[in-house]
C-alpha positions in Angstrom: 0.0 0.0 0.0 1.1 3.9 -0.8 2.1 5.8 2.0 -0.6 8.7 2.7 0.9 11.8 0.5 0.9 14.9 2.0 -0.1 16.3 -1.0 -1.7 14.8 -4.0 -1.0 16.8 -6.8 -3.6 16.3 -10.0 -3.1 19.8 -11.4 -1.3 18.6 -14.3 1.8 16.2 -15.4 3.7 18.9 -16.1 4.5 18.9 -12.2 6.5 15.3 -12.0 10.1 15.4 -11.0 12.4 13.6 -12.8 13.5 10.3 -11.9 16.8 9.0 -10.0 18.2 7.7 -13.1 17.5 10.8 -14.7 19.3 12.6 -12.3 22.0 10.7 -12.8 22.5 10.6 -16.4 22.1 14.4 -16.5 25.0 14.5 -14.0 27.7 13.0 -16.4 26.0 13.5 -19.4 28.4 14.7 -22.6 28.1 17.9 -23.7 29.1 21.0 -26.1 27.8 23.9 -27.2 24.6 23.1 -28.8 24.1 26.3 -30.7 27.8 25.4 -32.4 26.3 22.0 -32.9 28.6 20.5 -30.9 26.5 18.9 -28.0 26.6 15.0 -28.6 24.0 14.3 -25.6 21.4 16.9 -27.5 22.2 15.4 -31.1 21.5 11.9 -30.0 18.3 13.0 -28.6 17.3 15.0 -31.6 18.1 12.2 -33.8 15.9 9.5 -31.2 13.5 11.7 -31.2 12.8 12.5 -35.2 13.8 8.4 -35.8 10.7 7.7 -33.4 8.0 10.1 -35.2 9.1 9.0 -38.9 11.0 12.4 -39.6 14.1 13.2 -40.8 15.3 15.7 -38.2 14.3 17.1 -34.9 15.3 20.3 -33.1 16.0 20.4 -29.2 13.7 23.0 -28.2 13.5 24.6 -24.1 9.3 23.9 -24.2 6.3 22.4 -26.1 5.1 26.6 -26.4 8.9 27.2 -27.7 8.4 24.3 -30.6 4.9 25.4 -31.6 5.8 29.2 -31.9 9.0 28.0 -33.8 7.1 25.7 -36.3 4.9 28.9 -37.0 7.4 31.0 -37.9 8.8 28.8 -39.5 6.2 27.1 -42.0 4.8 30.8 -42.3 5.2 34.2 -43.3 4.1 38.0 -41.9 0.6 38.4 -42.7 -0.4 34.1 -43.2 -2.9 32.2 -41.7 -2.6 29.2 -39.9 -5.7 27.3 -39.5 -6.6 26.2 -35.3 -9.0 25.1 -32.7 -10.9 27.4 -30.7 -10.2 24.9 -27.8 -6.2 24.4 -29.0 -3.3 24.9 -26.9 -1.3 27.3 -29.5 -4.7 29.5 -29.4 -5.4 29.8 -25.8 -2.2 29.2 -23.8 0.7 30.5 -25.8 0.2 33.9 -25.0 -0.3 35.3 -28.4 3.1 34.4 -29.8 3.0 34.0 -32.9 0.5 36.7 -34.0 2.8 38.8 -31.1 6.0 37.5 -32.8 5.4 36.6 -36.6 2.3 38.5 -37.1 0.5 35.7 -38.3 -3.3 35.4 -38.1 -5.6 32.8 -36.2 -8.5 31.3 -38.6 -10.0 29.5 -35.6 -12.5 26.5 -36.1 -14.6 25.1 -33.5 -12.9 22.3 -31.7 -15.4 19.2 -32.1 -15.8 17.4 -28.2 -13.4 14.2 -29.4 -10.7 17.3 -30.3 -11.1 16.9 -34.1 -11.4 19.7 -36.5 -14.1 19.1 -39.1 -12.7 18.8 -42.4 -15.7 20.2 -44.2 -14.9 23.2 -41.9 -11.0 23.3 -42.8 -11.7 23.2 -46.7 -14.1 26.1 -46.6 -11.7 28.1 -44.3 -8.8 27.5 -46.7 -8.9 31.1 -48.5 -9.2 31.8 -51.9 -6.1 33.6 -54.0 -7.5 37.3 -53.3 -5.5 40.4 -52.7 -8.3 41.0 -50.1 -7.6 37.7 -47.7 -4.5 36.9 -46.0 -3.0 33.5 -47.5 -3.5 30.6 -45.5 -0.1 28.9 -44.6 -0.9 26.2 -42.1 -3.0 24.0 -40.2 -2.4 23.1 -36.5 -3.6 19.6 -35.1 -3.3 18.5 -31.3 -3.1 15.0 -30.2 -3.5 13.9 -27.0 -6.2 17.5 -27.2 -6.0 19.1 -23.6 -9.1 21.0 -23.7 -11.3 18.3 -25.2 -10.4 16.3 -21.8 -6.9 14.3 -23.5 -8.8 12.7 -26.3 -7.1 11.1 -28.6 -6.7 11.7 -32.8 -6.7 8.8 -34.5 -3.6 7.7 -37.4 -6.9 8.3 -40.4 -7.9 11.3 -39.0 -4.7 13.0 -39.1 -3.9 11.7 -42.4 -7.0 12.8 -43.9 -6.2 16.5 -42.9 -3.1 16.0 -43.8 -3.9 14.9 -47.7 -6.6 17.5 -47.6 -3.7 20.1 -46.7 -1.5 18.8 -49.3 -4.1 19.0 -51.9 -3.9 22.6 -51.6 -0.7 23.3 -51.2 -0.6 23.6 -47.3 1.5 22.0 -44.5 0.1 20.4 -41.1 2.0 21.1 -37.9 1.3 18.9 -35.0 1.4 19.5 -31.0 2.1 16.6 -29.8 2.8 17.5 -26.2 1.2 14.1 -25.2 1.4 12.7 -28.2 2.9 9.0 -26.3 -0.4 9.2 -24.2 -2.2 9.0 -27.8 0.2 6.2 -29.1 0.2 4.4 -25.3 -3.8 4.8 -25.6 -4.2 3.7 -29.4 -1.4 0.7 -29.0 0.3 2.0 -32.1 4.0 3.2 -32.7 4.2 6.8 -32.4 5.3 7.2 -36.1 2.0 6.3 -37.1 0.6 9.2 -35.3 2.8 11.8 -36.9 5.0 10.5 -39.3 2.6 11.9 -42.4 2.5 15.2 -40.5 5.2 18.3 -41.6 6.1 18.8 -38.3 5.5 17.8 -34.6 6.3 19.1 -31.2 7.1 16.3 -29.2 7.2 17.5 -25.1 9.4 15.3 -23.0 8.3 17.3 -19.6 5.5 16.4 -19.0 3.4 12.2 -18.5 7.4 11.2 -19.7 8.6 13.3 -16.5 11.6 14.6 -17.9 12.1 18.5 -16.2 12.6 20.9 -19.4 11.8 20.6 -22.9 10.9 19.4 -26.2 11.9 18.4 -29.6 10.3 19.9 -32.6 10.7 17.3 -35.3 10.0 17.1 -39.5 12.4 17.2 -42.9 16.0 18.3 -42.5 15.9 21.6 -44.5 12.4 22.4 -42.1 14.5 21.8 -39.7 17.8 24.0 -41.0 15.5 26.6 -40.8 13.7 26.0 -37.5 17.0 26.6 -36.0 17.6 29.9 -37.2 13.8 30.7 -35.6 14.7 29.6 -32.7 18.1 31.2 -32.1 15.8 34.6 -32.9 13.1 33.7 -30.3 16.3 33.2 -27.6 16.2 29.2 -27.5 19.9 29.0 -28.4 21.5 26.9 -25.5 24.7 26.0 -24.9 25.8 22.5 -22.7 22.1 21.5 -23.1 22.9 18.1 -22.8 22.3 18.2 -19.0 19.0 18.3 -19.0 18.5 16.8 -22.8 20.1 13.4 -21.0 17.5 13.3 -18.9 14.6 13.3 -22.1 16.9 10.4 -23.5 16.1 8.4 -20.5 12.4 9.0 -20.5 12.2 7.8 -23.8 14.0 5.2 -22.9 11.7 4.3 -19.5 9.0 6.0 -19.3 6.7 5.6 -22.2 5.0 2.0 -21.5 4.2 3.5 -18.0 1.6 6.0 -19.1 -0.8 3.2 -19.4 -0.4 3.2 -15.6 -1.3 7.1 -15.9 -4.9 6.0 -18.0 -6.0 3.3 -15.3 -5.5 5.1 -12.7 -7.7 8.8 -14.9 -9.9 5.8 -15.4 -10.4 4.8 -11.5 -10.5 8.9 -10.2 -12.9 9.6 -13.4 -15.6 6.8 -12.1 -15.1 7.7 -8.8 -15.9 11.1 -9.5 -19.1 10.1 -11.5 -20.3 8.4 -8.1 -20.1 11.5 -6.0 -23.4 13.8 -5.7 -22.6 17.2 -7.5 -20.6 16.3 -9.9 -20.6 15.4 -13.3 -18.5 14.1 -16.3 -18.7 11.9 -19.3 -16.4 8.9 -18.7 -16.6 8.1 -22.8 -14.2 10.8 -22.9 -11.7 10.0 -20.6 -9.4 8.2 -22.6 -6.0 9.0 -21.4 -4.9 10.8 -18.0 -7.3 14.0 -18.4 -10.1 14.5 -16.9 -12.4 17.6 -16.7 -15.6 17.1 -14.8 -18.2 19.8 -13.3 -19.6 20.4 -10.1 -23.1 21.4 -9.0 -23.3 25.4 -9.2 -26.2 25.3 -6.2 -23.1 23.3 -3.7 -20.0 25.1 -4.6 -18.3 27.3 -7.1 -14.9 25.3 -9.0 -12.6 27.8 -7.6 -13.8 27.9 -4.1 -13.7 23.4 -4.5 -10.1 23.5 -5.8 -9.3 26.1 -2.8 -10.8 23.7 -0.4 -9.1 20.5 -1.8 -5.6 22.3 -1.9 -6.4 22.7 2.2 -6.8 18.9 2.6 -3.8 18.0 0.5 -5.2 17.5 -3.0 -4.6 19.7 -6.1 -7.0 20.1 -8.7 -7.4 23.5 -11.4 -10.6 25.4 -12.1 -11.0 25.6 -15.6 -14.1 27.3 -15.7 -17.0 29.0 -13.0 -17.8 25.0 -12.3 -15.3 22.9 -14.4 -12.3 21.4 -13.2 -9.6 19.5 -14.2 -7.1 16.5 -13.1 -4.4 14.8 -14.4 -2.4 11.6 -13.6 0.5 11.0 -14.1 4.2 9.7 -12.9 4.1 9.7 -8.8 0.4 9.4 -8.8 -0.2 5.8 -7.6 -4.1 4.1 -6.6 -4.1 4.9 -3.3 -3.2 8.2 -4.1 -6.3 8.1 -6.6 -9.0 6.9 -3.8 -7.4 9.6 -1.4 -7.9 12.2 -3.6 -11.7 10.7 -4.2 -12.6 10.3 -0.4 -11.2 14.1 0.0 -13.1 15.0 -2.8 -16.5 13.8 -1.1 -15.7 15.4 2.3 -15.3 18.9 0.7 -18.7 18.8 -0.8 
């Protein structure tokens, strides 16, 4: 049995710390100066990581927002469109960088609930060749999709945006921040998730555990010139193979685990459908998000999550009654019915 935690943390995986091997192998890592190329720890992870998603070459980035704003400016120029989800990552959480930074402009499409983008909807978004319209230059995809409650795109989805895209002339960038949850979930190599894709940004800090960073991934001359983009954005680093040895490692370890992760967003999500004032739809939890509501007449989210936090449990308000919880690596089952018998004192 799990020792009782003195604080169960379910805000988001983006909180685990990194494991004792990792520690380690960060410790006496090799490493060079990775803006003069000459980091062999970051190299092999670059390489690992574009070998693993069917690409070419991949491009140690400092974070998942860091790879996504890089793609941008990279597959676009001043004054494009890029095609995205109201409910996407890149359009709600990345403070505005690349309309802020590259003065490229948001077509935004309404997320459907399983995270998809409805191609019907892409095609008639695409914009004619008119002096009035800004040219559309990209469409953005997310897989696992955090907003839509970690749901999962599947390999004939993607590619069907994809050949859509290609048919007129456009390129498909993928966030892939949890985009092992999706292959873990599906029980498919990763490639088949993003290997038809232009480009991916694969995050290593979060369900994998590793503490910084991501790998932006896709064909070695997108990549030549992803690297000047992020040199201008400040991601040049130099003995970055102290903390890129530790991404090695989760890839390496930490990848069959996140079907642990599901089971146990699987045990908290039907607990939580058993308690009186709240609410969720367990056909969408299908990897290690969960967002559920609570009763407005009981409690509002924020005053919940502010009462959990007091007992030892950490939840986010995502909305005036919607909350959020993750699993992930140091979350164990007893942790899971802790957090659920908490839950049902603080309402």
């Amino acid at each position: 049995m799990t020792e009782k935690a003195d604080f169960i943390d379910l805000r988001s995986d983006t909180v685990t710390h990194p494991t004792p091997h990792m520690r380690q192998a960060m410790a006496t890592a090799p490493v060079g100066d990775d803006v003069l190329r000459e980091d062999p720890t970051v190299q092999k992870l670059e390489q690992t990581v574009a070998a693993m998603t069917g690409h070419s070459a991949g491009l140690w980035v400092a974070s998942g927002t860091m790879g996504n704003l890089v793609a941008l400016l990279t597959h676009c120029q001043r004054g494009d469109e890029v095609i995205l989800g109201d409910q996407s990552h890149t359009y709600i959480y990345e403070a505005g960088g690349s309309a802020a930074l590259g003065s490229i402009h948001s077509r935004v499409l309404a997320n459907q609930p399983d995270g998809t983008l409805d191609l019907k909807a892409i095609e008639r978004a695409i914009r004619p060749d008119d002096v009035h319209f800004p040219r559309t230059g990209l469409i953005c995809l997310e897989n696992t999709h955090n907003r839509c409650g970690g749901r999962v795109l599947s390999p004939d989805y993607t590619q069907s945006v994809v050949e859509l895209a290609h048919h007129h002339q456009l390129k498909v960038h993928l966030d892939g921040a949890r985009i092992f949850n999706a292959a873990v979930a599906h029980n498919v190599p990763v490639r088949e998730l993003t290997q038809k894709v232009d480009s991916v940004s694969v995050c290593l800090s979060k369900g994998l555990a590793a503490p910084v960073g991501s790998v932006l991934c896709g064909s070695e001359d997108f990549i030549a010139r992803a690297r000047r983009q992020r040199k201008a954005v400040g991601g040049g680093m130099r003995q970055a193979g102290v903390i890129a040895a530790a991404g090695l490692v989760a890839l390496e370890e930490m990848i069959d685990r996140l079907a642990e992760d599901h089971n146990h967003a699987r045990r908290l999500a039907q607990g939580l459908s058993q308690i009186p004032g709240l609410s969720l739809d367990l056909e969408t939890v299908e990897t290690n998000i969960i967002y559920f509501s609570v009763d407005p007449t009981i409690i509002k989210a924020q005053d919940l999550v502010d009462r959990l936090k007091g007992k030892g449990v950490g939840m986010l308000a995502v909305g005036p009654q919607e909350l959020r919880a993750v699993t992930h690596y140091g979350i164990e089952t007893d942790h899971i019915d802790q957090a659920l018998s908490v839950l049902q004192e603080s309402l």
